[in-house]
N, C-alpha and C positions, 0 to 999 in steps of 0.2 A: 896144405891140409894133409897130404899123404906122407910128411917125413916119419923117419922110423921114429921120434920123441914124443909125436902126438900121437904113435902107438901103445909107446911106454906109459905115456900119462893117462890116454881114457883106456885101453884095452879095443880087441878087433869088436866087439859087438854094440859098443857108444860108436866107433869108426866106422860102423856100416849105417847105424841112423844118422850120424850126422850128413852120410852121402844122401842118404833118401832122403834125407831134409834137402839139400843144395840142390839134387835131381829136379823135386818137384817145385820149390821155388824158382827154376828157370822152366818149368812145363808152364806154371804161373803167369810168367811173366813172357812167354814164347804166346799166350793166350790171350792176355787181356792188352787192351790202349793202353800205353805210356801214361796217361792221364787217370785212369784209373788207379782205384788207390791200394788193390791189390798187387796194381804190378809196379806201385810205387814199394809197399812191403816189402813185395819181392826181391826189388834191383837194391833196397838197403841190404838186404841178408843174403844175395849173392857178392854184394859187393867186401863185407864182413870176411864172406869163407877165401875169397879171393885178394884179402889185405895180405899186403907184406908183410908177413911175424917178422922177418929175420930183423927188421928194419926200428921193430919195437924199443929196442933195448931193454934198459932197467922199467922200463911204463909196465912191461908185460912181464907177470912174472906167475909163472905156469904153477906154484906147489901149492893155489889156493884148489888147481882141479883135484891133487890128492886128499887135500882135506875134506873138501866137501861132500858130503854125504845126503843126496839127495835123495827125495820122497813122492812117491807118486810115479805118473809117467806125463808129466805136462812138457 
């Protein structure tokens, strides 16, 4: 999550929410039962920020994060 390309692509201040997002989904999951279904949430979207990119290939293909032009802050 920290190569200098996912810098390029979101910029430093999506790179710092997406850490407080990873932060507290293991505060989450550091919290509740494994059975639970928050720290089931949780262990999917840590397990996400912690997927192999490099390993992706052609599957993962980064220029839809430049096009996108999101709205809100969901």
């Amino acid at each position: 999550m920290t190569s200098q390309g996912v810098y390029r692509a979101l910029g430093l201040k999506q790179v710092r929410k997406l850490k407080e997002v990873y932060e507290c989904a293991r505060a989450v999951k550091a919290t509740y039962p494994e059975s639970h279904i928050a720290s089931k949430a949780a262990k999917r979207l840590i397990d996400a920020f912690e997927a192999d990119v490099q390993n992706a290939g052609p599957v993962l293909d980064a220029s839809w994060l430049t096009e996108n032009d999101p709205q809100g802050t969901a």
